[in-house]
Backbone as JSON Lines, residues from 0, in Angstrom:
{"i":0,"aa":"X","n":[101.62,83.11,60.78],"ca":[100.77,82.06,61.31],"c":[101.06,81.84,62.79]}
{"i":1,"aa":"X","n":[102.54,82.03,63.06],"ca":[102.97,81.31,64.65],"c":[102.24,82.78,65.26]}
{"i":2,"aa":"X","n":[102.17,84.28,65.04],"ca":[101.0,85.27,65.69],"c":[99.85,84.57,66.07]}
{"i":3,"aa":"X","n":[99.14,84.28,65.11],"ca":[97.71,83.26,65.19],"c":[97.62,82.17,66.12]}
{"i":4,"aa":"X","n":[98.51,81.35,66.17],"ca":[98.61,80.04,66.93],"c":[98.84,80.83,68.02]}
{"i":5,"aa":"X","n":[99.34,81.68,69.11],"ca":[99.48,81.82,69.49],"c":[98.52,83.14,70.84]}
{"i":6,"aa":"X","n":[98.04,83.53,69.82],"ca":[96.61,84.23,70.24],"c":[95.43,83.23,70.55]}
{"i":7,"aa":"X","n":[95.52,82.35,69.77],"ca":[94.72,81.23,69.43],"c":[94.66,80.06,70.88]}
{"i":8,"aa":"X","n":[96.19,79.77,71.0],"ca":[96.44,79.41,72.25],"c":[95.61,80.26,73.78]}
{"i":9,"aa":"X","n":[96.27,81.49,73.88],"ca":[96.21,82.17,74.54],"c":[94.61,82.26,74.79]}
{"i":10,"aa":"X","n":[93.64,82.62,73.96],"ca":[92.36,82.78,74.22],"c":[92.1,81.84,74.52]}
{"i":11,"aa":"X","n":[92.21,80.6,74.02],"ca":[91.36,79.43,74.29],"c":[92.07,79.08,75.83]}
{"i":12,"aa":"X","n":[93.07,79.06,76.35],"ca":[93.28,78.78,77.85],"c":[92.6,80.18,78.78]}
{"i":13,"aa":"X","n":[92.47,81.28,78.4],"ca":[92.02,82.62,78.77],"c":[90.42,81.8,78.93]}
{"i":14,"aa":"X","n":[89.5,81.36,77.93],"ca":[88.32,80.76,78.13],"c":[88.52,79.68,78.91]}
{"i":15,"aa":"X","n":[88.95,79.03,79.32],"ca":[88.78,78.01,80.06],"c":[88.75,78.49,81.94]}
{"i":16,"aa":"X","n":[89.1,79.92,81.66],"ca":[89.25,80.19,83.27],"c":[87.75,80.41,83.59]}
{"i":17,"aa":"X","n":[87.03,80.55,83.02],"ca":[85.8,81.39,82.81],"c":[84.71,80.22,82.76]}
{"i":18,"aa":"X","n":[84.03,79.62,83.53],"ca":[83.67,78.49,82.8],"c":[82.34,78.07,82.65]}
{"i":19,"aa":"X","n":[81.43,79.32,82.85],"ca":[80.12,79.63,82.29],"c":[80.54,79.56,81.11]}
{"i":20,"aa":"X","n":[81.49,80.16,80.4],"ca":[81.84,80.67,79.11],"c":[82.75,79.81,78.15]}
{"i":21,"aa":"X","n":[83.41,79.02,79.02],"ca":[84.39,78.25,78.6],"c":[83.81,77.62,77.13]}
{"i":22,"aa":"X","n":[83.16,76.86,76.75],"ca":[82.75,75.92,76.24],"c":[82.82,76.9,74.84]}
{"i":23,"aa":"X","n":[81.5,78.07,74.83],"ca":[81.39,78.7,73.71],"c":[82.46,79.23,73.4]}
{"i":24,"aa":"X","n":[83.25,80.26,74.5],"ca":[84.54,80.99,74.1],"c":[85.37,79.98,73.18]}
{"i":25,"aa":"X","n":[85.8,79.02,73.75],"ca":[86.78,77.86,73.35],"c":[86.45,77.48,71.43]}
{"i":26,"aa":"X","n":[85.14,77.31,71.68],"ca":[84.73,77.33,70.3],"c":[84.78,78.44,69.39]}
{"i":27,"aa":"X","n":[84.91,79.57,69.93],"ca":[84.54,80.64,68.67],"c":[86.06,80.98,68.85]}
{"i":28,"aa":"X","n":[86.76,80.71,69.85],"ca":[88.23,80.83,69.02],"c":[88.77,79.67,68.83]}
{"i":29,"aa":"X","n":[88.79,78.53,68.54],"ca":[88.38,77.84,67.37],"c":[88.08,78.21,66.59]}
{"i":30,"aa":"X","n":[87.14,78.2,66.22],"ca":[86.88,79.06,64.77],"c":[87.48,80.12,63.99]}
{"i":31,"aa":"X","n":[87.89,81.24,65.08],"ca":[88.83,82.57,64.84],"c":[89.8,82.25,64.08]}
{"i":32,"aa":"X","n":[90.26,80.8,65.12],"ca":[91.9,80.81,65.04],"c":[92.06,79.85,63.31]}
{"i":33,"aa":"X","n":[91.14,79.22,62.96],"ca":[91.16,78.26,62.39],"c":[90.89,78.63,61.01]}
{"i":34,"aa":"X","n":[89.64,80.2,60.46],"ca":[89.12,80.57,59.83],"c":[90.64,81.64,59.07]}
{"i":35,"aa":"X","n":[91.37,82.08,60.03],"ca":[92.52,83.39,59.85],"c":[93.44,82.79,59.27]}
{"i":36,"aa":"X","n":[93.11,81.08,59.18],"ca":[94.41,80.45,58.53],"c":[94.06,79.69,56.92]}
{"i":37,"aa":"X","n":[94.54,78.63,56.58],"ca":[94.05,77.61,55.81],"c":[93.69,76.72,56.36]}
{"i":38,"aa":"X","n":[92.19,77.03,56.96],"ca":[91.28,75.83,57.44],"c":[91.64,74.2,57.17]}
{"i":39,"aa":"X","n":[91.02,74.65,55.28],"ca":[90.76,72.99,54.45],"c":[92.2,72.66,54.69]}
{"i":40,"aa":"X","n":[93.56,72.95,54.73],"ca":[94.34,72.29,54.61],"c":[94.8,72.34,55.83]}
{"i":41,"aa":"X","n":[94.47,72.03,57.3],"ca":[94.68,71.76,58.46],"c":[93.66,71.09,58.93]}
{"i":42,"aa":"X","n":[94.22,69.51,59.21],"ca":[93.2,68.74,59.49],"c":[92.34,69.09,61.27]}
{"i":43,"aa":"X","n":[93.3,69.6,61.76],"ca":[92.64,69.46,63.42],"c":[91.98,70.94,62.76]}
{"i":44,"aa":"X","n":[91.53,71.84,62.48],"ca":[90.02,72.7,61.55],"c":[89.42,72.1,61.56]}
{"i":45,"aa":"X","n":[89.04,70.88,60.84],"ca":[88.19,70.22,60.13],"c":[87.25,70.45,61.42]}
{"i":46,"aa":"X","n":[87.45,69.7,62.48],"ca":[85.94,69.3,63.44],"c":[85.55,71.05,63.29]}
{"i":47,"aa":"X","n":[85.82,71.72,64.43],"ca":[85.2,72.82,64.53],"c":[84.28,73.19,63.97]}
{"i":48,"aa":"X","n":[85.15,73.2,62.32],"ca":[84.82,74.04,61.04],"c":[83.23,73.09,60.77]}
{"i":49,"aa":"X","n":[83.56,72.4,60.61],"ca":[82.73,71.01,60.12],"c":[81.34,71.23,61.54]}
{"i":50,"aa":"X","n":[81.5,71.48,62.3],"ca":[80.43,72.09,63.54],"c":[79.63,73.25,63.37]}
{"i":51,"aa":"X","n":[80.42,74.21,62.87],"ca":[80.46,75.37,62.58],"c":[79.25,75.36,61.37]}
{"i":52,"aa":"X","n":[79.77,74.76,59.94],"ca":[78.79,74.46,59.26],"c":[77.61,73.78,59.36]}
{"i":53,"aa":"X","n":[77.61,72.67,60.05],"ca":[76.19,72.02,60.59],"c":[75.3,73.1,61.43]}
{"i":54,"aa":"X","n":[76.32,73.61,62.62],"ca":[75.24,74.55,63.37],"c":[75.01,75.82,62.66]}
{"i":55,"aa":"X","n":[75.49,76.16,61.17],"ca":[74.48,76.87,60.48],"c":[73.33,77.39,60.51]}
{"i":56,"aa":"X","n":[72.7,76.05,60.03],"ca":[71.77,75.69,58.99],"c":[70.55,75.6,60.6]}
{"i":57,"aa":"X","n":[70.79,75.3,61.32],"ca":[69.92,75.41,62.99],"c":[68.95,76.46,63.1]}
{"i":58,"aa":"X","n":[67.92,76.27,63.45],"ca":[67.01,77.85,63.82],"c":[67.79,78.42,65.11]}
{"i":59,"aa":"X","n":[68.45,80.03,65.24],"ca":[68.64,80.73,65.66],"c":[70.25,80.3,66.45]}
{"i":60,"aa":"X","n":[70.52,79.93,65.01],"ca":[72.14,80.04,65.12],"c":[72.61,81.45,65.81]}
{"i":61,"aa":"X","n":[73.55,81.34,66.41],"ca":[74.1,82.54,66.61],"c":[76.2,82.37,66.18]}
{"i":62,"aa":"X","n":[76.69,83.09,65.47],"ca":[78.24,83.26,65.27],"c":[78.7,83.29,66.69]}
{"i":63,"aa":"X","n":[79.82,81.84,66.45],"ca":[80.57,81.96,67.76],"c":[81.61,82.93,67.8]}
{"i":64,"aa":"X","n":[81.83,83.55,68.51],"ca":[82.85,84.56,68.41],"c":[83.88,84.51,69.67]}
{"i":65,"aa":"X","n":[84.89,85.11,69.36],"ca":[85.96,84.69,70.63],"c":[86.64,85.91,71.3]}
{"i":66,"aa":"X","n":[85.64,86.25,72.48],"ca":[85.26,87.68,73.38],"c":[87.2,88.18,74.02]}
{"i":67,"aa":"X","n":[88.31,87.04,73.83],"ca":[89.35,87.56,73.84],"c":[90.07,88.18,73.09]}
{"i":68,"aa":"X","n":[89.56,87.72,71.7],"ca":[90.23,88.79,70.58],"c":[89.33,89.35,69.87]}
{"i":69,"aa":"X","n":[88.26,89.95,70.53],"ca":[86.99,91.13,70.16],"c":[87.0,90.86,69.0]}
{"i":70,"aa":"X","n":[86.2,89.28,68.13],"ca":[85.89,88.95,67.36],"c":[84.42,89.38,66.72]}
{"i":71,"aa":"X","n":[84.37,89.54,65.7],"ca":[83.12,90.06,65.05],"c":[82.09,88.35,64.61]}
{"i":72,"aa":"X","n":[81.23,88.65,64.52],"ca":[80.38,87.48,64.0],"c":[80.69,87.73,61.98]}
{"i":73,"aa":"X","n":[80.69,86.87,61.51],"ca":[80.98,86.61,59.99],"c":[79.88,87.7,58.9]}
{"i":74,"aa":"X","n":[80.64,88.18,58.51],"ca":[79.73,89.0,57.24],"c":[80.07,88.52,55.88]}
{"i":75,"aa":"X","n":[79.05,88.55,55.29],"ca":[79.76,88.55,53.69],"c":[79.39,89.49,52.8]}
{"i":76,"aa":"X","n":[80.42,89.55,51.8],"ca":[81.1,90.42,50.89],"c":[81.7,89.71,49.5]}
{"i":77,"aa":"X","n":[80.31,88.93,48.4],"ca":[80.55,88.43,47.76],"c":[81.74,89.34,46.52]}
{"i":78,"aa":"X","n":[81.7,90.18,46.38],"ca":[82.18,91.02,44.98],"c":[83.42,91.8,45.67]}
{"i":79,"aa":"X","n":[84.48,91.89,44.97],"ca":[85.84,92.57,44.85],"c":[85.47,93.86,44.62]}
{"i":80,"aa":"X","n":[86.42,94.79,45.47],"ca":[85.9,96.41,45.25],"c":[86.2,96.92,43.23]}
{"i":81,"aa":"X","n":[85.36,98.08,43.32],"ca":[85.7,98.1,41.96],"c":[86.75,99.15,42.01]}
{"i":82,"aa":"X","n":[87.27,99.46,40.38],"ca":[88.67,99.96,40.08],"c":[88.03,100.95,40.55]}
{"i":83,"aa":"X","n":[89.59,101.8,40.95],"ca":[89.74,103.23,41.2],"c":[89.08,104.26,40.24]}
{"i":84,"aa":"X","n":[87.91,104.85,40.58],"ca":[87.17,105.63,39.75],"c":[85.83,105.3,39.43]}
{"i":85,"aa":"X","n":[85.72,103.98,40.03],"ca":[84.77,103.39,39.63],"c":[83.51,102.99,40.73]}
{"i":86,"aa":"X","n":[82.37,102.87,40.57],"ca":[81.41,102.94,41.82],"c":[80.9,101.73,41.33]}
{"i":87,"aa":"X","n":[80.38,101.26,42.7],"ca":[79.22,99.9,42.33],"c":[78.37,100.26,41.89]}
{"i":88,"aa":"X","n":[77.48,99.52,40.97],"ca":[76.22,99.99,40.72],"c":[75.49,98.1,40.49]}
{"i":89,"aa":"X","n":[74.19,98.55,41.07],"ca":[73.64,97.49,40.78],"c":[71.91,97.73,39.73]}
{"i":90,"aa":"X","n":[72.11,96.69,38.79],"ca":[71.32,97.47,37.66],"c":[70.28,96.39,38.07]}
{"i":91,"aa":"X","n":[69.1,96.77,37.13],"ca":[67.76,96.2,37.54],"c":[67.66,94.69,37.33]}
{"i":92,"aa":"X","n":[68.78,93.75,37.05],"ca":[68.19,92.46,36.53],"c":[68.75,92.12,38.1]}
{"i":93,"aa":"X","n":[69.88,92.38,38.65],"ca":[69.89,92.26,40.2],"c":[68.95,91.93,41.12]}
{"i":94,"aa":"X","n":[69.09,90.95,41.83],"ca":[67.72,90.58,42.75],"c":[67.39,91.87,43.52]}
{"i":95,"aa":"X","n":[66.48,92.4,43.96],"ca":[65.94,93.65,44.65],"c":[66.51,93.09,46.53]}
{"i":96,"aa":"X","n":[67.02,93.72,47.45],"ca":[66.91,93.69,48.59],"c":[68.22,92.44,49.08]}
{"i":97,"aa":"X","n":[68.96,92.73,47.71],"ca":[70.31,91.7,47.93],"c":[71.2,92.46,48.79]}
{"i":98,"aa":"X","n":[71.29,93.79,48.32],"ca":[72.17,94.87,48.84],"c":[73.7,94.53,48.08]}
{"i":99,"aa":"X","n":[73.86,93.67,47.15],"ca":[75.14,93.93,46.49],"c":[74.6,94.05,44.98]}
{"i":100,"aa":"X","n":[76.02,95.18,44.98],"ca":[75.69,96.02,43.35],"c":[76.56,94.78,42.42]}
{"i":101,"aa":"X","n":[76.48,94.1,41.23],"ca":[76.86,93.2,41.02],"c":[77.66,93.99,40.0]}
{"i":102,"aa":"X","n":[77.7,94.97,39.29],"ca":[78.24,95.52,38.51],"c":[79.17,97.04,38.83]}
{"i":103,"aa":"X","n":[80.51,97.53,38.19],"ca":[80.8,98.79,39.11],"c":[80.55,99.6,37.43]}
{"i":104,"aa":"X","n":[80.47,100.88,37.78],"ca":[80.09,101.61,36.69],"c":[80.95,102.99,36.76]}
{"i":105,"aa":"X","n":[80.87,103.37,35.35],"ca":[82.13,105.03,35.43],"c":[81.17,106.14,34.18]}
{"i":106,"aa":"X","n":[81.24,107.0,34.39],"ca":[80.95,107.78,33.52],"c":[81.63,107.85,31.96]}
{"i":107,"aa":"X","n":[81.2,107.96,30.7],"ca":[82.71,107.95,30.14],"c":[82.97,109.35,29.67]}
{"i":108,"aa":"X","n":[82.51,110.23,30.17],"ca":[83.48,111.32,30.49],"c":[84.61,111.34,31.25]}
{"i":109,"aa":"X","n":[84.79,110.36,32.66],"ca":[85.73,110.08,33.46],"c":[86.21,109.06,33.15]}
{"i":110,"aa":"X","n":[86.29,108.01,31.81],"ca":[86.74,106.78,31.85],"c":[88.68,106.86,31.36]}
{"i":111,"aa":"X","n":[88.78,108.41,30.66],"ca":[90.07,108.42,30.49],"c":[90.74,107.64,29.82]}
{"i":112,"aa":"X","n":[90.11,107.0,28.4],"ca":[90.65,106.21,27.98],"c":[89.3,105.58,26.5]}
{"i":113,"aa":"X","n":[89.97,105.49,25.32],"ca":[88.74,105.57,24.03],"c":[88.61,103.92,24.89]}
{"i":114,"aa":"X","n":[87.08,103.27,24.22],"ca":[86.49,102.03,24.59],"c":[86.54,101.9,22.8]}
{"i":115,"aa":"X","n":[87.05,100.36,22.51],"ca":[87.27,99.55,21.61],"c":[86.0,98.77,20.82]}
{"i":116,"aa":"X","n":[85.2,99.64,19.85],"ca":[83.81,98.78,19.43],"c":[84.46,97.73,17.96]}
{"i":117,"aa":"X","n":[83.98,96.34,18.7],"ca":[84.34,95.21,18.18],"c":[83.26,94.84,16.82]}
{"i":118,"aa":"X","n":[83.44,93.98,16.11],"ca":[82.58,93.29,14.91],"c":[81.14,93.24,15.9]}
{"i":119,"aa":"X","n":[81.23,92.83,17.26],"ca":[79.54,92.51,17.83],"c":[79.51,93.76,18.32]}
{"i":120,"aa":"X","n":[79.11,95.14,17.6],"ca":[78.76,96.48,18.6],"c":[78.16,96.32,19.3]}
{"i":121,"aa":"X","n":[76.64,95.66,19.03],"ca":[75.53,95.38,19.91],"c":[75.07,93.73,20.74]}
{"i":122,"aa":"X","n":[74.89,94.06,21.34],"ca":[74.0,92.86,22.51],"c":[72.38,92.73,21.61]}
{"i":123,"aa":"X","n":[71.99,91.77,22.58],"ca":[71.1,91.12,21.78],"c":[70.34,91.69,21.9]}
{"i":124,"aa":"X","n":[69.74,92.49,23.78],"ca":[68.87,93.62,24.14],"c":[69.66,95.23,23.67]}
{"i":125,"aa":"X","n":[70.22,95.25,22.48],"ca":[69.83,96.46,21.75],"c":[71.54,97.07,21.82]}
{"i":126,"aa":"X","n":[71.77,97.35,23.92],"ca":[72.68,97.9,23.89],"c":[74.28,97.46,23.48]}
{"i":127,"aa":"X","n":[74.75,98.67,23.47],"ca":[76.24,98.96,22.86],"c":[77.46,98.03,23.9]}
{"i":128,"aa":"X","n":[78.29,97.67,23.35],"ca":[79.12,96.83,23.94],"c":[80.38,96.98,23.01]}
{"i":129,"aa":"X","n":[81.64,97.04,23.74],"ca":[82.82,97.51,23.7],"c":[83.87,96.49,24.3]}
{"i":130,"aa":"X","n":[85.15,97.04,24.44],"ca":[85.61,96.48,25.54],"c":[86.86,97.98,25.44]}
{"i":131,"aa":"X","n":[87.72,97.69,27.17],"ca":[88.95,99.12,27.14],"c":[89.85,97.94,27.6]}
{"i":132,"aa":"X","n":[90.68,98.51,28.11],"ca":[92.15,98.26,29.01],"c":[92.14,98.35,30.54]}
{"i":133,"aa":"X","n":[92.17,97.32,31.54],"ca":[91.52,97.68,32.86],"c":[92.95,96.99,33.66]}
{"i":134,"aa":"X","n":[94.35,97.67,33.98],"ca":[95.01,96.64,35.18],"c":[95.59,95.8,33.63]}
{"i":135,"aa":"X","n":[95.89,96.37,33.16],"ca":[96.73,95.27,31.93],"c":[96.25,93.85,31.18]}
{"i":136,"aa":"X","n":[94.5,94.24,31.48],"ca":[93.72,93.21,30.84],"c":[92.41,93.92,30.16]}
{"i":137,"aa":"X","n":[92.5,93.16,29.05],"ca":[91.14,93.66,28.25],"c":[89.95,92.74,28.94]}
{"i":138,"aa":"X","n":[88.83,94.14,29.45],"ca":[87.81,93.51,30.06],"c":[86.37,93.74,29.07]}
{"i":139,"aa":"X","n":[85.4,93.28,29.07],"ca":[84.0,94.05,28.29],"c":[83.44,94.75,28.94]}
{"i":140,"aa":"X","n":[82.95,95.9,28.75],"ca":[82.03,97.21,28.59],"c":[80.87,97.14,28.55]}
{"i":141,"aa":"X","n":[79.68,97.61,28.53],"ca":[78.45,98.06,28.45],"c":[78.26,99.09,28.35]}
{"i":142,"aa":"X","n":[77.96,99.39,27.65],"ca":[77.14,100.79,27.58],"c":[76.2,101.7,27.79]}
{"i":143,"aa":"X","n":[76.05,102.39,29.06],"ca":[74.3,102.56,29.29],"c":[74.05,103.78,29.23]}
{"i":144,"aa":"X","n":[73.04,104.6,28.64],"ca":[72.64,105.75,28.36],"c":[71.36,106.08,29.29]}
{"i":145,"aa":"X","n":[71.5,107.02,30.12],"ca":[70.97,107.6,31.21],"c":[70.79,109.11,30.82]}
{"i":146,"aa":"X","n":[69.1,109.16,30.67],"ca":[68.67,110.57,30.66],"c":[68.44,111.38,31.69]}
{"i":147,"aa":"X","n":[68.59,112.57,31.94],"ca":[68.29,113.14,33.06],"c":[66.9,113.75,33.35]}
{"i":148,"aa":"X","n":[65.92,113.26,32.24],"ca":[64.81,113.77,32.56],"c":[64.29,115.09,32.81]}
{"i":149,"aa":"X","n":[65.51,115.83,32.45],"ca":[64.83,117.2,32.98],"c":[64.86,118.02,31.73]}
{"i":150,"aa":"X","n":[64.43,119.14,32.1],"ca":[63.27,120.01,30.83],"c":[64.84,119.97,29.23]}
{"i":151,"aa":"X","n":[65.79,120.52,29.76],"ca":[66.9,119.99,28.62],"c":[67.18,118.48,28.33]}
{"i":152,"aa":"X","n":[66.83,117.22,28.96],"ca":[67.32,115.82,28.8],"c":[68.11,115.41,28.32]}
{"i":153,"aa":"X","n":[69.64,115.98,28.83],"ca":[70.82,115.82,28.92],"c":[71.3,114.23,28.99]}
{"i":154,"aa":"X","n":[71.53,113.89,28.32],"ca":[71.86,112.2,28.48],"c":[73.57,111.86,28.82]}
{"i":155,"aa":"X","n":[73.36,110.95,29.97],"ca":[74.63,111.02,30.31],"c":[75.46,109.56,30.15]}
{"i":156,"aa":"X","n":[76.44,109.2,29.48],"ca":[77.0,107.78,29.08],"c":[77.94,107.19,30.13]}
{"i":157,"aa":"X","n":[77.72,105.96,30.14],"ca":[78.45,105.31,31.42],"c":[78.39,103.96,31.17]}
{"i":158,"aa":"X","n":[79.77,103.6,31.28],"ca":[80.69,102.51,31.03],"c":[79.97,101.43,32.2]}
{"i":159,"aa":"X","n":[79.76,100.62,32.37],"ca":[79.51,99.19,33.07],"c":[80.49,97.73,32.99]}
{"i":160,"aa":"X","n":[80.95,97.19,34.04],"ca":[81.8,96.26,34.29],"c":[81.04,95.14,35.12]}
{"i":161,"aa":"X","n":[81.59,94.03,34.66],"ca":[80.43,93.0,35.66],"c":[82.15,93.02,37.02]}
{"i":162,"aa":"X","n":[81.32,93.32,38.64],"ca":[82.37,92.79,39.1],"c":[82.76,91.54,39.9]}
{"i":163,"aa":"X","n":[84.1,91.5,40.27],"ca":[84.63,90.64,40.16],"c":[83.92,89.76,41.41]}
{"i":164,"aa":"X","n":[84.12,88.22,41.55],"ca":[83.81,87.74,42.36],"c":[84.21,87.37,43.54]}
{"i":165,"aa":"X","n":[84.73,87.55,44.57],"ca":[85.28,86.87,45.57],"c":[85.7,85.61,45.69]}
{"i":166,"aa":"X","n":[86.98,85.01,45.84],"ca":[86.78,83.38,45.94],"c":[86.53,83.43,47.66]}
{"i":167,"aa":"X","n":[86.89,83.97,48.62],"ca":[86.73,84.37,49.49],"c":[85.99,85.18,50.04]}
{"i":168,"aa":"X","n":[84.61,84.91,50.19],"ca":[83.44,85.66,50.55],"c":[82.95,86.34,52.11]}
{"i":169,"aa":"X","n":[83.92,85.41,53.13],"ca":[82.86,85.86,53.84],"c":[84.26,86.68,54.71]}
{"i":170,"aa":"X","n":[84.05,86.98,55.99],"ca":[85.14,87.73,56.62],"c":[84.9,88.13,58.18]}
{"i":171,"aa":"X","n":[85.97,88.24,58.88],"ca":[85.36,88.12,60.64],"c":[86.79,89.26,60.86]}
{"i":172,"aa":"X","n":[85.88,90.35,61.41],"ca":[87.22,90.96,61.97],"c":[87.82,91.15,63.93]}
{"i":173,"aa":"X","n":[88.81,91.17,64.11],"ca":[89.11,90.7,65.21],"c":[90.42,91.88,65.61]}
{"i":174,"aa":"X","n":[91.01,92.02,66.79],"ca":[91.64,92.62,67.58],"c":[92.83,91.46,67.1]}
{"i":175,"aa":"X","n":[94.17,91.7,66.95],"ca":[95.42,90.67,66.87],"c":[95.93,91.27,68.32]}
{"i":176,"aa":"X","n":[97.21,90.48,68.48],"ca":[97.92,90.51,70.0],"c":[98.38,91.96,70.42]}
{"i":177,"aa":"X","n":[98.51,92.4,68.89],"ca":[98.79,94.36,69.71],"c":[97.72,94.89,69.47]}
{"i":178,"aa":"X","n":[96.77,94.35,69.62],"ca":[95.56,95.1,69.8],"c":[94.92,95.53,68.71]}
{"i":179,"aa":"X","n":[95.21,95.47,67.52],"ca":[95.39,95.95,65.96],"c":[94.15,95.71,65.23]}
{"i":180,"aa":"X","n":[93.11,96.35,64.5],"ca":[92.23,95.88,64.13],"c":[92.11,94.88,63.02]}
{"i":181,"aa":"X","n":[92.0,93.47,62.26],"ca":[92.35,92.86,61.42],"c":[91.31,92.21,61.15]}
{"i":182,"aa":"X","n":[91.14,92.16,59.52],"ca":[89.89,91.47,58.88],"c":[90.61,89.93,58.15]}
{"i":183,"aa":"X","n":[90.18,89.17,58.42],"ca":[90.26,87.86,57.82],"c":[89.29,87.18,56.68]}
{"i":184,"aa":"X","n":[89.61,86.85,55.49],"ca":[88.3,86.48,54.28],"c":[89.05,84.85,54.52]}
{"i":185,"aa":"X","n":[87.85,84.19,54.15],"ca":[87.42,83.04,54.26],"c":[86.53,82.4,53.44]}
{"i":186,"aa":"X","n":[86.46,81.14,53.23],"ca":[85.0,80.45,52.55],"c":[84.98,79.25,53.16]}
{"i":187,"aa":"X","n":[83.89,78.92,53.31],"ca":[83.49,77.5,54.19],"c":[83.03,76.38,52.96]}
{"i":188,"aa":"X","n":[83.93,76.39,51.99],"ca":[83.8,75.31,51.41],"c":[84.55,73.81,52.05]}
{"i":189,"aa":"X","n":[83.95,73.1,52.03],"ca":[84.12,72.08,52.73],"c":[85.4,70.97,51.9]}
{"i":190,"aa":"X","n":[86.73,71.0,51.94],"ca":[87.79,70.28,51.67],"c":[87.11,69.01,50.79]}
């Protein structure tokens, strides 16, 4: 944290030399400095943060960013990567043009491991449901059967996982004091 405070320092007197710039710089590292830490539980956050969220919601907000530590404007990244082996997939009940796959999926030729069919084999829409061993926790399965449509219609089986959620969604990446590239996750829930 004393890295942070201290970059944090540093930029925000670095903006003040500047003083077309001062005002915004000062603010978006503010924000930098404030977002890389535990915001809600540091009360001098609060204003910024609390700014930060109001000027949201504004027509043609723009992310303050803090041009001394080659700060990125905020992206988000609701869902946790999926397990090793495993790809996102986002299936059709998914909103169209969200761009996140809400589910990660495996072949079970590659799942490496039998899937466990319980007293409920089936779901209510028809398909097969299981559960395996995922990271030392039993998770549930899906089952989806994918034809290949072609003149043999080879059908190919593949395991489905809902994934995980982020409690920490959004993320700003930035330059640290050795120059280092570093991503910070965050949520602007309000204390």
């Amino acid at each position: 944290m004393l890295k942070y405070l201290v970059m944090g320092t540093a930029a925000i007197a670095g903006a003040a030399s500047v003083p077309s710039q001062a005002f915004a710089s000062e603010w978006g590292c503010q924000v930098l400095l404030c977002l890389s830490g535990d915001w809600q539980g540091t009360p001098s956050c609060h204003p910024p943060i609390d700014r930060l969220i109001d000027a949201m919601g504004s027509p043609g907000f723009s992310w303050p960013i803090c041009p001394q530590a080659n700060s990125s404007g905020a992206r988000y990244d609701p869902y946790e990567a999926c397990p090793q082996g495993w790809t996102p997939y986002a299936p059709a009940s998914d909103r169209p043009g969200q761009g996140q796959a809400s589910m990660c999926r495996i072949a079970a030729d590659n799942l490496g491991q039998p899937a466990s069919f319980g007293p409920r084999h089936g779901q209510a829409d028809g398909s097969a449901s299981a559960t395996i061993q995922l990271g030392g926790r039993t998770v549930p399965v899906q089952l989806t059967y994918v034809s290949s449509g072609a003149h043999n219609d080879r059908t190919t089986t593949y395991y489905d996982i809902q994934r995980a959620r982020r409690a920490k969604p959004y993320y700003i990446d930035y330059d640290d004091t050795n120059g280092l590239r570093q991503r910070s996750w965050f949520n602007l829930s309000r204390p």
